[in-house]
N, C-alpha and C positions, 0 to 999 in steps of 0.2 A: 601621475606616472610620467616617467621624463621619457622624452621625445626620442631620442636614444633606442631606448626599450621597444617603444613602440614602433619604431622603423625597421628593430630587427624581426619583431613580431611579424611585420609587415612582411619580411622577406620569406618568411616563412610559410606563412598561410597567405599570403595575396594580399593588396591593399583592402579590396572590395571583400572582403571576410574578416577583417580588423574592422570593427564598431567600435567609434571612441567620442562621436557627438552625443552631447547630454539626451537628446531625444532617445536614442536609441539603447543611451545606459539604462533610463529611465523603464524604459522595458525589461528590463534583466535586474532591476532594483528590488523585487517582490517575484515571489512564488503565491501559491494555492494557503500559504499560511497568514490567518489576520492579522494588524496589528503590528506586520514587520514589514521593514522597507531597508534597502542597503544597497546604495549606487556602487555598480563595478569602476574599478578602474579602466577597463579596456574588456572585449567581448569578442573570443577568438570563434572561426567556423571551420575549423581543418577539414581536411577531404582526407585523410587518411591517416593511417598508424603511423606512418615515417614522422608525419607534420607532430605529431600529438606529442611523438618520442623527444624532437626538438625542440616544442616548445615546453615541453617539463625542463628537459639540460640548460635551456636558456633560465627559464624562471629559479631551478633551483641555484644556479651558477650567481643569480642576479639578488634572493633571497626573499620573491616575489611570490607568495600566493596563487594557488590556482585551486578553482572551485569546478570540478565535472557539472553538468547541467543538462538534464537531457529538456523535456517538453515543459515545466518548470507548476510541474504537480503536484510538487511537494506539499506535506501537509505542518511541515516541523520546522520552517527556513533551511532545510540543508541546500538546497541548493542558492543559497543567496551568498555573496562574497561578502565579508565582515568588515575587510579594511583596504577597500578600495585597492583590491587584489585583481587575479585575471579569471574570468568567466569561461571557459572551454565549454563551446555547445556542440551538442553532437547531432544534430539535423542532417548535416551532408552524409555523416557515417551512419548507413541507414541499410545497408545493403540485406536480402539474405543469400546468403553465400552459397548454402548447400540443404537439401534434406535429402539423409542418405535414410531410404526405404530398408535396408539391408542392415544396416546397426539401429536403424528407427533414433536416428539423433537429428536436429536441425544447430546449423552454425550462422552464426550472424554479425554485424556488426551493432553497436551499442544502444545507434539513434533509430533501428528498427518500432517501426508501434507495432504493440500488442496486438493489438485485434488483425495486424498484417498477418504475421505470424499464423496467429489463429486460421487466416482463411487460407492460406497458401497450403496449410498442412490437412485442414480436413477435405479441401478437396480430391486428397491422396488418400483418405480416408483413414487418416491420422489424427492425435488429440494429443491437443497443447493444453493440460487443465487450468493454471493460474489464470483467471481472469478479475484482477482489481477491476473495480467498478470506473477506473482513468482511463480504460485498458483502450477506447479508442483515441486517445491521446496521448497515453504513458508512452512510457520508449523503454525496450526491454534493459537497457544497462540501467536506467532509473528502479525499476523493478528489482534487476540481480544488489543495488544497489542498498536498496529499501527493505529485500526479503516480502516482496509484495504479497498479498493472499489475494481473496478475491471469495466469491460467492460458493465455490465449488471445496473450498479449502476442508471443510469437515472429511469428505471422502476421499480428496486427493492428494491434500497436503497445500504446502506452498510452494514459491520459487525457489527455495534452498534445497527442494526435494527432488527436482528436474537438475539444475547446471551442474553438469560432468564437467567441464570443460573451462578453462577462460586463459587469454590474455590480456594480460594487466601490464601499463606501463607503468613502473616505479616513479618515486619522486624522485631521482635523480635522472629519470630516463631510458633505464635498461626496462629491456621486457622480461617477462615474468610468465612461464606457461606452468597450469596446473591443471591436473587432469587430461580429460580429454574424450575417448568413443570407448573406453575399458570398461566394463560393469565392475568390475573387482581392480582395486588399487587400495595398496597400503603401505606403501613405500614414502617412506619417511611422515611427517607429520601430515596431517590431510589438511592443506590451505586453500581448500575452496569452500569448505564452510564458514572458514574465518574469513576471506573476500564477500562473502555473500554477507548482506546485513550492513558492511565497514563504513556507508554512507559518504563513498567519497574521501576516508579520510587516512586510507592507505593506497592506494590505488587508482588509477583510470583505465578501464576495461576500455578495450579496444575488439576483441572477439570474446564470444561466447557462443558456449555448445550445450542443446540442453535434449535431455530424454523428452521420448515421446511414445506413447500406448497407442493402442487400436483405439479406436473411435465409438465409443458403447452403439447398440444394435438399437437400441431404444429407449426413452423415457415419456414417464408421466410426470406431470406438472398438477400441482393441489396446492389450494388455499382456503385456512382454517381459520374461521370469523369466533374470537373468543371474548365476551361481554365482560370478564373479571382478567385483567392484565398476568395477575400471578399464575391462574390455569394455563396459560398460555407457556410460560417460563415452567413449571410441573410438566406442562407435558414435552416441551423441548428435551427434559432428562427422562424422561420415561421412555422418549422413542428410544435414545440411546441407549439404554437400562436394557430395553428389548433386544438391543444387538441388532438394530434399523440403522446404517448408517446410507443416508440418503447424502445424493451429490450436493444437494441445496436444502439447508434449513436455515432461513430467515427471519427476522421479525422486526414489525413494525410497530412502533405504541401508537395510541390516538391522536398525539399531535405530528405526527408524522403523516399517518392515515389521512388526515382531512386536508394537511396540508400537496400531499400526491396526488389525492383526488381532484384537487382545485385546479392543481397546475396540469394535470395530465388526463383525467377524464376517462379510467381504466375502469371506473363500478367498485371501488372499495365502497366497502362500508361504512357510513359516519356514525355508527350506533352502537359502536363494540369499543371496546379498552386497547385490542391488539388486536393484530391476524398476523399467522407463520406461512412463509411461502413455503413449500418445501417440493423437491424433487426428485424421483430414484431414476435412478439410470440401469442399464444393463442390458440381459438377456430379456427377452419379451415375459416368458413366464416366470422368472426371476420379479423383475419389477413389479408384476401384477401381485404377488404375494407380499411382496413391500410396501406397495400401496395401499394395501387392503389392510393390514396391519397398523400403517399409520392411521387411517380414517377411525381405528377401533378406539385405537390408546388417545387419537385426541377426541371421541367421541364421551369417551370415559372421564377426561379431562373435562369437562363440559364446554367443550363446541359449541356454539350453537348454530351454526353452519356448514359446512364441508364443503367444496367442490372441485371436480375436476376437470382440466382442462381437456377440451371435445376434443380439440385437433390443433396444429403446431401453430396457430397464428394466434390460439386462445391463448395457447401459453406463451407465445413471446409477449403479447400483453399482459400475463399477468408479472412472469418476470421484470415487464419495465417497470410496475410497482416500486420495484426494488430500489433497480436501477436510477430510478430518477428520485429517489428519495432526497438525495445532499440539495438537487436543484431545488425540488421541490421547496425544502425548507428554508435556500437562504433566500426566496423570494420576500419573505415578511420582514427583514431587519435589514441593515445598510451589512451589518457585520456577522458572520456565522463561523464559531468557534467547534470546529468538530472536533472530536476526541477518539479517542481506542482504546477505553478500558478494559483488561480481558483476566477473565478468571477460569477458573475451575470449572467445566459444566455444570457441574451440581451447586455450583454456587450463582448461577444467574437468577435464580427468582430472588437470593438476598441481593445480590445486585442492581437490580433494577430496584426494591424499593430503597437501598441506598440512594440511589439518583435522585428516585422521585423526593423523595424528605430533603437533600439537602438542595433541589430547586425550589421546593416552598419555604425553605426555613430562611434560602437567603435569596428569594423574593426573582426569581428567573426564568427565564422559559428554556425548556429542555426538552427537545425530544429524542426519543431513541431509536434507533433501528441496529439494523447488525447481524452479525454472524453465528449468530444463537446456537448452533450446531456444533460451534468450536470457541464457546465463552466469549467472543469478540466482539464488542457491543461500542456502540459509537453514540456515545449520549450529545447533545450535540446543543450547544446554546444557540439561540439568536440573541443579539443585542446589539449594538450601536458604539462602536469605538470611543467617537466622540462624546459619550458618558460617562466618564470616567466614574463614578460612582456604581455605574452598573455594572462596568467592567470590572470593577473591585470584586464585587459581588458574584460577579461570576466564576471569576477562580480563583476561590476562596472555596466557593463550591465545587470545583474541580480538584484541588489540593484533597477535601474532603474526600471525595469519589476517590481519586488516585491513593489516597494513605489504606481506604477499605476495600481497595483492590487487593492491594499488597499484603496486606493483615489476610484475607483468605486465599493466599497463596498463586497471587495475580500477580500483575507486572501493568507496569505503566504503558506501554505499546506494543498491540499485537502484530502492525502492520506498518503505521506511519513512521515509526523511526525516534529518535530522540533528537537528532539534528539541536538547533540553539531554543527553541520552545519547553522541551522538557527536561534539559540537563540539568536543572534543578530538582527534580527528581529524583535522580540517578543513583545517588549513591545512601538515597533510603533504602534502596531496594534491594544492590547489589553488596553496599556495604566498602570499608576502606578497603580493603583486601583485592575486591571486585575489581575496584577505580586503579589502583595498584598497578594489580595486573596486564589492565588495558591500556593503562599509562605504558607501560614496558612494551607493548607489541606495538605500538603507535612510534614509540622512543624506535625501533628495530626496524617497522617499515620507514620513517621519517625523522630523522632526528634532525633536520632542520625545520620541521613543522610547517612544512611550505601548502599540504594538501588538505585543504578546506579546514582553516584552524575554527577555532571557536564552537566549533558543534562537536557533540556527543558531553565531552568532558567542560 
């Protein structure tokens, strides 16, 4: 990057927020995604919307690339720079601005974490639902960014279903306000669903405004120990079948199960196929009849355990089950390829034995966990980069998983994004028309292609 460039960068955000030693590119070279690696050209830290505004007018002026980056947890490389382009991180833009108790919205800046969020609002006795399993390192613009879900997502939805609001600086520089604190708008085209998901590649949010609920009154936490994998996946649809939509319904298969328990020492079982975490929230007597419902249908399902949590310290442990599942498993390989194949509810028990057949047929290790609640299943390889034989092997067997996603009316990612990992994918799915399409609104927000090229398309 010429010296030039980076002086005006400099004038811009401050010297000491300009990163341009190899040490510290080398940092911003890789995300949360295996396998990829890509040195920035330069690695901005603005302090604010103004900075963010001029450093888009410079870069697009100059025809220079810029990648958004929040805490760099991506699972897809979206946030990595392709061609030694410019890194914009949003650490310093971190603020929350506002929660108005009176419209029940919270405003914030990009580089907020998740789980900030979360505590700041239920202290008010507020509920922020998305919580991605990142969520105490995500940053909420990586989230708005990503369309992130999270454990809760079956009863509440995702992050597309909270953000009223956002400002977005264009790739030219102008700002961009859409939405806002109105529960009703429909005045002109709605583009804040289209911002939501964009990954960076129309836009840099600068603010965001997202709804917020009351805070449920109570819940119970249960965990269902199931000896045959598929009873487990039957009864996932049968809670639903019942018109049971509990906040949490998770699942873990066996190599997940043993490998949680090693690392984290919560009392799963090593003796079953699977167990479902599951959750109801609400009204006290609400919940208890939800409860008791679930315990029926997966008793019916052949359970062969049940239990429920005593009181709220049982269940934050049974939750980190969950939660520590990714760690859990990439302890056993150098390389841990997680994935997000998501379907149909009713099509997860095919689902899962899709995975399992095509990690023995082409000789891998897989396990799964996920969102079972809302088809969103995260089969997830271990293996070792440096084998390339086994790396072949392995997504060869994910291509496999991804095309019988698709065939039952699934989709290549429920959560992480397409970013440069699955664009190859893309347009099995979506089709020419699809790619078209989005080609045109990328052409509309960007026709110099300066914001985060290379990913999605």
């Amino acid at each position: 990057m010429e010296q030039s460039l980076i002086k005006d960068l400099q004038n811009i955000v401050g010297q000491q927020y300009t990163l341009t030693d190899r040490e510290s590119l080398a940092v911003y070279g890789y995300d949360s995604t295996p396998e990829l690696e890509s040195l920035p050209g330069a690695v901005l830290l603005p302090g604010t919307a103004e900075e963010v505004s001029r450093i888009m007018r410079l870069c697009h002026a100059a025809g220079i690339s810029v990648t958004p980056r929040g805490s760099g947890t991506n699972l897809s490389g979206g946030s990595l720079s392709v061609n030694r382009g410019v890194v914009v991180q949003t650490s310093r833009l971190n603020r929350l601005l506002e929660i108005d108790e009176e419209n029940l919205t919270a405003t914030m800046e990009p580089g907020l974490i998740t789980s900030a969020l979360h505590r700041e609002v239920e202290a008010r006795g507020l509920f922020y639902p998305p919580d991605p399993g990142s969520m105490n390192i995500s940053t909420m613009g990586g989230n708005v960014a990503e369309n992130s879900g999270g454990l809760r997502g079956l009863k509440y939805g995702v992050t597309a279903d909270y953000v009223m609001g956002l400002e977005t600086i264009l790739a030219d520089g102008e700002l961009l306000r859409t939405g806002g604190k109105v529960v009703k708008d429909v005045a002109g085209y709605s583009l804040n669903p289209l911002l939501v998901s964009s990954e960076g590649t129309l836009g840099f949010f600068t603010g965001i405004t997202v709804k917020l609920i009351p805070k449920p009154q109570g819940k119970i936490t249960m965990l269902a120990h199931f000896p045959v994998l598929q009873d487990a996946a039957l009864a996932v649809s049968a809670i639903i079948a019942a018109k049971v939509i509990p906040a949490t319904l998770e699942f873990l298969d066996k190599v997940t199960i043993k490998c949680v328990e090693e690392y984290a020492r919560v009392g799963l079982p090593l003796d079953v196929d699977a167990v479902l975490l599951i959750e109801v929230d609400g009204h006290p007597a609400v919940i208890a009849e939800e409860a008791a419902a679930v315990a029926e249908i997966c008793t019916k399902h052949r359970c062969s355990f049940f239990q429920t949590a005593k009181d709220a310290d049982e269940a934050l442990k049974l939750a980190a089950a969950r939660r520590t599942a990714l760690s859990a498993l990439a302890r056993l390989k150098p390389t841990t390829i997680l994935e997000d194949a998501t379907v149909p509810r009713s099509c997860i028990a095919a689902m899962l034995k899709v995975i399992q057949d095509s990690a023995r047929k082409h000789n891998v290790t897989i396990g799964t966990f996920g969102h079972a609640g809302d088809g969103n299943l995260h089969p997830t390889c271990l293996t070792d980069e440096r084998d390339q034989d086994e790396i072949k092997r392995a997504h060869t067997a994910f291509a496999e998983i991804f095309d019988a996603a698709i065939a039952m009316g699934g989709t290549i990612t429920g959560e992480h994004g397409v970013g440069i990992a699955k664009k190859k994918y893309l347009p099995k799915l979506v089709g020419e028309s699809g790619i078209r399409v989005m080609r045109g609104i990328k052409q509309a927000f960007d026709p110099k292609g300066i914001l985060n090229p290379g990913k999605v398309f």
